[in-house]
C-alpha positions in Angstrom: 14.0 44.2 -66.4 13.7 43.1 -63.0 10.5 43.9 -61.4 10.8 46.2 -58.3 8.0 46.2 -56.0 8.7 49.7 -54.7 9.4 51.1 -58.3 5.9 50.8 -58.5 4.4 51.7 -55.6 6.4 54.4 -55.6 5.4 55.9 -58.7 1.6 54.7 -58.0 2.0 56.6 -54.6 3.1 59.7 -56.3 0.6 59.9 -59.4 -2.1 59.2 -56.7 -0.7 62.1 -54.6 -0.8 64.2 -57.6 -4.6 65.1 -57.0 -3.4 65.7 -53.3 -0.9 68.5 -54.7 -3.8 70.2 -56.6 -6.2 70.3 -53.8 -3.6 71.8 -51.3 -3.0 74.2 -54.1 -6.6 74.7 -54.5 -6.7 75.3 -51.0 -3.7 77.6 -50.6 -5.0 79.4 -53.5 -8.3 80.5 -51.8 -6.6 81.3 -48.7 -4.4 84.0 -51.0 -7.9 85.3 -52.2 -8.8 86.4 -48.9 -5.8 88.6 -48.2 -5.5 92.0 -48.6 -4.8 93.0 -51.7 -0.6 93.5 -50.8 -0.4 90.5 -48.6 -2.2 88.8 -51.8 0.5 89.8 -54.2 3.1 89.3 -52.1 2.0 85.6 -51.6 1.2 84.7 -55.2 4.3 86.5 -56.3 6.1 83.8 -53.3 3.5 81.0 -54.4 3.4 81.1 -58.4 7.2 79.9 -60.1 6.2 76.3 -57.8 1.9 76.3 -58.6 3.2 76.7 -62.1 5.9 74.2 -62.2 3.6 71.7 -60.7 0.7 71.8 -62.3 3.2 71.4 -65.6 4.1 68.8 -64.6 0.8 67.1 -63.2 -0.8 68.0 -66.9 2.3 65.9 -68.2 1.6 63.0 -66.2 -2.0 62.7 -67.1 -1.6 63.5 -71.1 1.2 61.3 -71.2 0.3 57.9 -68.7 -2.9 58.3 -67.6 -5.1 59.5 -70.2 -3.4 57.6 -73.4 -3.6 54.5 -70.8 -7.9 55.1 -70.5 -8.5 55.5 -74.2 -6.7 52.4 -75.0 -8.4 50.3 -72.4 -11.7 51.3 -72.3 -12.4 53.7 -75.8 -15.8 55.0 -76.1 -17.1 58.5 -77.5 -17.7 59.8 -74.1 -14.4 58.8 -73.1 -13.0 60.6 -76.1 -15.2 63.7 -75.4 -13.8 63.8 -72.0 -10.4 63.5 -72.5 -10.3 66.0 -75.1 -12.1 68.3 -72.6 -9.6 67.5 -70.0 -7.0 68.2 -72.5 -7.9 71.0 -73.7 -8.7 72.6 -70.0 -5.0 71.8 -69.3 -4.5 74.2 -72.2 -6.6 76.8 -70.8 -5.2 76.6 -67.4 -1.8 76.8 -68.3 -2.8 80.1 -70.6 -4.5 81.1 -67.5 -1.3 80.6 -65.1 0.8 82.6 -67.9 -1.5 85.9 -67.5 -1.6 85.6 -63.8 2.5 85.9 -63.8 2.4 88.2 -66.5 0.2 90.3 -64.1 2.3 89.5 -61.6 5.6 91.0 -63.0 3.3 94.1 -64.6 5.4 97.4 -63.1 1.6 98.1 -62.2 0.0 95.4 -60.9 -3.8 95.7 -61.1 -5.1 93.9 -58.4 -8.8 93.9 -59.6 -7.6 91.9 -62.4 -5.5 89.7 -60.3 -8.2 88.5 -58.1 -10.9 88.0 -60.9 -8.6 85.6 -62.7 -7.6 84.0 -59.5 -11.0 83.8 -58.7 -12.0 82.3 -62.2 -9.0 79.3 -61.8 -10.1 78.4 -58.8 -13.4 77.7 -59.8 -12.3 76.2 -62.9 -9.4 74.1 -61.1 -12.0 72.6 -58.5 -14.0 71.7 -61.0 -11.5 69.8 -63.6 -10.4 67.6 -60.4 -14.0 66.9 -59.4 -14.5 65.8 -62.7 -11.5 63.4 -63.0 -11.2 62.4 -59.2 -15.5 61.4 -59.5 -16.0 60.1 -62.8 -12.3 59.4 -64.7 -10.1 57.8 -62.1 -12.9 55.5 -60.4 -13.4 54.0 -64.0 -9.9 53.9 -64.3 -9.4 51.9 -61.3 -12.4 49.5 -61.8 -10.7 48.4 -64.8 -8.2 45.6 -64.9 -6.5 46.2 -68.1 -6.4 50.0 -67.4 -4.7 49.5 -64.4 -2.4 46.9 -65.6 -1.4 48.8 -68.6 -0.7 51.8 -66.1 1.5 49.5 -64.5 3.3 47.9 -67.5 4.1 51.8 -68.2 5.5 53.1 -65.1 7.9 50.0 -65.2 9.1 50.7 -68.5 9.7 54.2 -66.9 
């Protein structure tokens, strides 16, 4: 394969934005919460097919390049213990995005219910990337091998 400077960058640029994506949607998020309650369903109903879609496909790119690419590079049991944490909060958010459209499309939407749960995965979003973008990814990046076996991945890609 010929190696392509911008291939790289490109995908590097866009997994590094991927945190950016989440705290805009963080951000958005806790802007909703502060609407009345229609003007809060009527955004979230406008807001949640994309939130969900993304944040799919932002769990995909972590379980499938970036996580795998930590545990082989740097394997310890705290490592473990935190991936599987991540992991399985990925699990729970994604149940947790599920019951929010369920709620959503309910012929009787009860809005108490709506904004604890929204309420709850905000919290619980801020604090995943906090964990990952303060103690993951800086160990991550301080490692050669990790960040050349990142590499060697996204070219095979």
């Amino acid at each position: 394969m010929i190696f392509r400077k911008e291939k790289i960058e490109g995908k590097f640029i866009k997994i590094a934005q991927e945190h950016e994506v989440v705290m805009q949607y963080i951000d958005k998020l806790k802007n909703i919460s502060k609407q009345p309650a229609e003007k809060k369903m009527a955004q979230l109903h406008e807001l949640w097919p994309a939130f969900q879609s993304d944040m799919k496909h932002h769990y995909k790119i972590e379980e499938r390049f970036l996580f795998p690419a930590a545990l082989l590079t740097m394997p310890s049991i705290e490592l473990i213990d935190m991936m599987l944490t991540l992991q399985k909060e990925h699990g729970y958010s994604e149940r947790d995005m599920a019951r929010m459209k369920a709620l959503l499309d309910s012929q009787t939407v009860d809005t108490a219910s709506v904004s604890q749960l929204l309420g709850t995965m905000i919290q619980d979003l801020e604090e995943h990337a906090r964990i990952e973008m303060e103690q993951l990814f800086p160990q991550m990046d301080k490692n050669k091998k990790c960040r050349e076996l990142i590499r060697g991945i996204l070219l095979e890609s």
